[in-house]
C-alpha positions in Angstrom: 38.2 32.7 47.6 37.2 32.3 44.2 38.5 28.5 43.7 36.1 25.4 43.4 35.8 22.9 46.3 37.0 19.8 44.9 34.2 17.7 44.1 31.5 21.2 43.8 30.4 21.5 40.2 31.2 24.8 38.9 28.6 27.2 38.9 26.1 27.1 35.8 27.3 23.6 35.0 23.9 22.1 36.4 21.9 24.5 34.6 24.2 23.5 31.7 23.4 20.0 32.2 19.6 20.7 32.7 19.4 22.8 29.4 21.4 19.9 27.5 18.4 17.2 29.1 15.9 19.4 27.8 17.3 19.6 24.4 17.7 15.9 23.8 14.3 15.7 25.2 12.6 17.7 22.7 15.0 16.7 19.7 13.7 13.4 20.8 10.1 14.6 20.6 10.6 16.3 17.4 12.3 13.5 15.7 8.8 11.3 17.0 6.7 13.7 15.7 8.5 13.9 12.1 8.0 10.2 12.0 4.4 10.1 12.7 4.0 13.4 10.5 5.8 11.4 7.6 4.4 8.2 8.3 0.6 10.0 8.3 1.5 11.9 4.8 2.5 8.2 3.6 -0.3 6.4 4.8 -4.2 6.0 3.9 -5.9 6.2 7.2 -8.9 4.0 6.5 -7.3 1.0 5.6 -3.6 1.2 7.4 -2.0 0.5 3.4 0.2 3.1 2.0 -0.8 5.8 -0.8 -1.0 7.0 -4.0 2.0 9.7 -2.8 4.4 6.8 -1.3 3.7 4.8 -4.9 4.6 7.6 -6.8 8.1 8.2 -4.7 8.8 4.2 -4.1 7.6 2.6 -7.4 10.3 4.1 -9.8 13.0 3.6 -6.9 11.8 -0.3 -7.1 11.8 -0.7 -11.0 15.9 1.0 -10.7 16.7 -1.8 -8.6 14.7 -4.2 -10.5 16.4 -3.0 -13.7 20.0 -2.4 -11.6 20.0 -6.4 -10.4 17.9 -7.7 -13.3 14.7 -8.8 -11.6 11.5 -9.3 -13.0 8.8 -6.9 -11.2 5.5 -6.8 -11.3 2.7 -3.8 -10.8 -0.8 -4.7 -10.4 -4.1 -2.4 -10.2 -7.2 -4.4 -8.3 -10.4 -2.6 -8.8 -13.5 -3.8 -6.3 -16.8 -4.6 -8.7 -20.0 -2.6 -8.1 -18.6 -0.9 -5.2 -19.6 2.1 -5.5 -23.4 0.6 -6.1 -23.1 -0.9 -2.3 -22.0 2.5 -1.1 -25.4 3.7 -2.3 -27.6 0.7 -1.3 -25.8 0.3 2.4 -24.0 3.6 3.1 -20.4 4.6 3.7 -20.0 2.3 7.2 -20.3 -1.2 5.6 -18.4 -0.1 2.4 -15.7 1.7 4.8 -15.9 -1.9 6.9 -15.2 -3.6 3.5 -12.7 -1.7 2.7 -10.5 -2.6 5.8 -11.5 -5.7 5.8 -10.1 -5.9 2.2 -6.5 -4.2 3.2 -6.2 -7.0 6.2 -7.0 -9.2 3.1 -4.0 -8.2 1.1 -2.0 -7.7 4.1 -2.4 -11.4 5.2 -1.5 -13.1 1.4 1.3 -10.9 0.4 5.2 -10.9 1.0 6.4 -8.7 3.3 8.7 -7.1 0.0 5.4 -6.4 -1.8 3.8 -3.0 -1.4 0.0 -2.0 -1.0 -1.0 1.2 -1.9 -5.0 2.9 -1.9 -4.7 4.4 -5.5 -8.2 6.2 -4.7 -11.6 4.8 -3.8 -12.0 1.7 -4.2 -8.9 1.4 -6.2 -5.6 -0.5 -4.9 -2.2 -0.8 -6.6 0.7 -3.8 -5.7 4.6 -3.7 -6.2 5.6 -6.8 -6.1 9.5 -7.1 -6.4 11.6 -10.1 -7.4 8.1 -12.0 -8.9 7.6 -13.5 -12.0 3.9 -13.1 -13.5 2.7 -16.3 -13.1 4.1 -16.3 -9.0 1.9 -12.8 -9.3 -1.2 -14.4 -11.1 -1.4 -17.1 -8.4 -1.4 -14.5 -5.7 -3.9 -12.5 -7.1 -5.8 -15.3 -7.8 -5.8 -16.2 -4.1 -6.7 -12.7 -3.0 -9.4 -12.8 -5.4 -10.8 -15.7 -4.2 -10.4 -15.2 -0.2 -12.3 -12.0 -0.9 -15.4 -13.8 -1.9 -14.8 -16.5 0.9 -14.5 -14.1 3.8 -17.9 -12.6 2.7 -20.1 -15.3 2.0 -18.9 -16.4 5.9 -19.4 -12.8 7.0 -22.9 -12.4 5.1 -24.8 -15.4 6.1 -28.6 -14.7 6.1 -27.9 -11.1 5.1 -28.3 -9.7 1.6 -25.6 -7.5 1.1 -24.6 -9.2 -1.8 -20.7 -10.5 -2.8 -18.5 -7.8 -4.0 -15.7 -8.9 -5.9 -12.4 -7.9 -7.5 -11.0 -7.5 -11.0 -7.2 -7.2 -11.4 -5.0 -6.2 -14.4 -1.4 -7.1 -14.1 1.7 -5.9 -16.0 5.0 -7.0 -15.3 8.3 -5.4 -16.0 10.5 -5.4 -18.8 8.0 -6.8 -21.2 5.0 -4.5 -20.3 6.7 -1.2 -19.4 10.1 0.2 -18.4 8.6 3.7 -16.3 6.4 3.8 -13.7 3.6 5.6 -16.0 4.0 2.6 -18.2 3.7 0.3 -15.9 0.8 1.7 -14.6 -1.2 2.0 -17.8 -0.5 -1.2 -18.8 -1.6 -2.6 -15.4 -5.1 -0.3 -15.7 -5.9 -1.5 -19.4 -5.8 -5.2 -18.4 -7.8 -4.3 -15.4 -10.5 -2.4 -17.9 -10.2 -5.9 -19.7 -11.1 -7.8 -17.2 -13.9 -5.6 -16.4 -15.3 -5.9 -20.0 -14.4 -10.0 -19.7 -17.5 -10.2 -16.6 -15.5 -8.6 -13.7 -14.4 -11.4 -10.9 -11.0 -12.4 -12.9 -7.4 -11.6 -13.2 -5.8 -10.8 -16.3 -2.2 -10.0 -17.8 -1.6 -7.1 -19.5 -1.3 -8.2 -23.5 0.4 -5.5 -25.9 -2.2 -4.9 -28.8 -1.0 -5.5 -32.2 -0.7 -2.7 -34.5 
């Protein structure tokens, strides 16, 4: 007799069922492992920020929906002085500690709409949506000045020395339209606060011809 008992499950329709639960399971897996695959080419895994490959693909993105709902936008490049001078005096584990300890830093004053990317080094870039550039100065400002802070607390009785941090900010539309632009303009007024004594924040100001 070759009919089902009511109630039986046909034959093969457990295995079925098994194979099915398997599947899901390891699309499940899969789709985990994409996301921490994605999420580790995004991310710069000393200081938790994201990287110079997630700026390039989310910084023109932002400036299209700047542009799109006419919002001003601002791109700033912060560049940590004499860094690479307490690499050589105290080694790679105190400037790796200060490098963290910089990112928390950033993490802790921004919006949650702003962006922190690890441009390279010792070099970090901002996006910061919907901000005017004297909203951005003040911010800045307040990261530049937490930085020293936090040290001389952290440094008592020990001569590492302060390191501190020149910015260079350029805003969009005045200073630039493209994310190469952008980006240059945000690098020369960091260069100019470098050549101004380092420690300072400084707008990006078009040269005249």
């Amino acid at each position: 007799d070759n009919t089902v008992q009511k109630g039986a499950h046909p034959p093969g329709l457990k295995q079925l069922a098994v194979t099915v639960g398997e599947t899901i399971k390891l699309s499940l897996s899969n789709l985990k492992l994409r996301d921490e695959l994605r999420q580790q080419a995004i991310q710069d895994p000393l200081t938790g920020l994201y990287n110079r490959r997630y700026l390039d693909e989310t910084l023109p993105r932002e400036l299209n929906r700047s542009e799109r709902i006419d919002s001003p936008l601002c791109v700033v490049m912060l560049d940590l002085d004499g860094f690479k001078q307490f690499n050589d005096s105290f080694g790679h584990g105190p400037g790796d500690l200060l490098l963290r300890e910089f990112a928390s830093i950033l993490r802790e004053h921004l919006r949650k709409s702003d962006i922190s990317c690890r441009y390279g080094g010792d070099e970090f870039v901002l996006i910061m949506p919907d901000a005017s550039v004297a909203d951005t100065k003040h911010r800045v400002e307040q990261i530049r000045v937490y930085l020293k802070v936090l040290q001389q607390a952290q440094h008592a009785g020990k001569d590492l020395g302060i390191i501190t941090m020149s910015a260079g900010i350029a805003s969009m539309p005045e200073h630039g339209l493209t994310e190469s632009e952008l980006l240059k303009a945000a690098d020369e007024a960091m260069y100019a606060a470098k050549q101004g004594g380092r420690d300072r924040v400084v707008v990006y100001q078009a040269h005249p011809l």
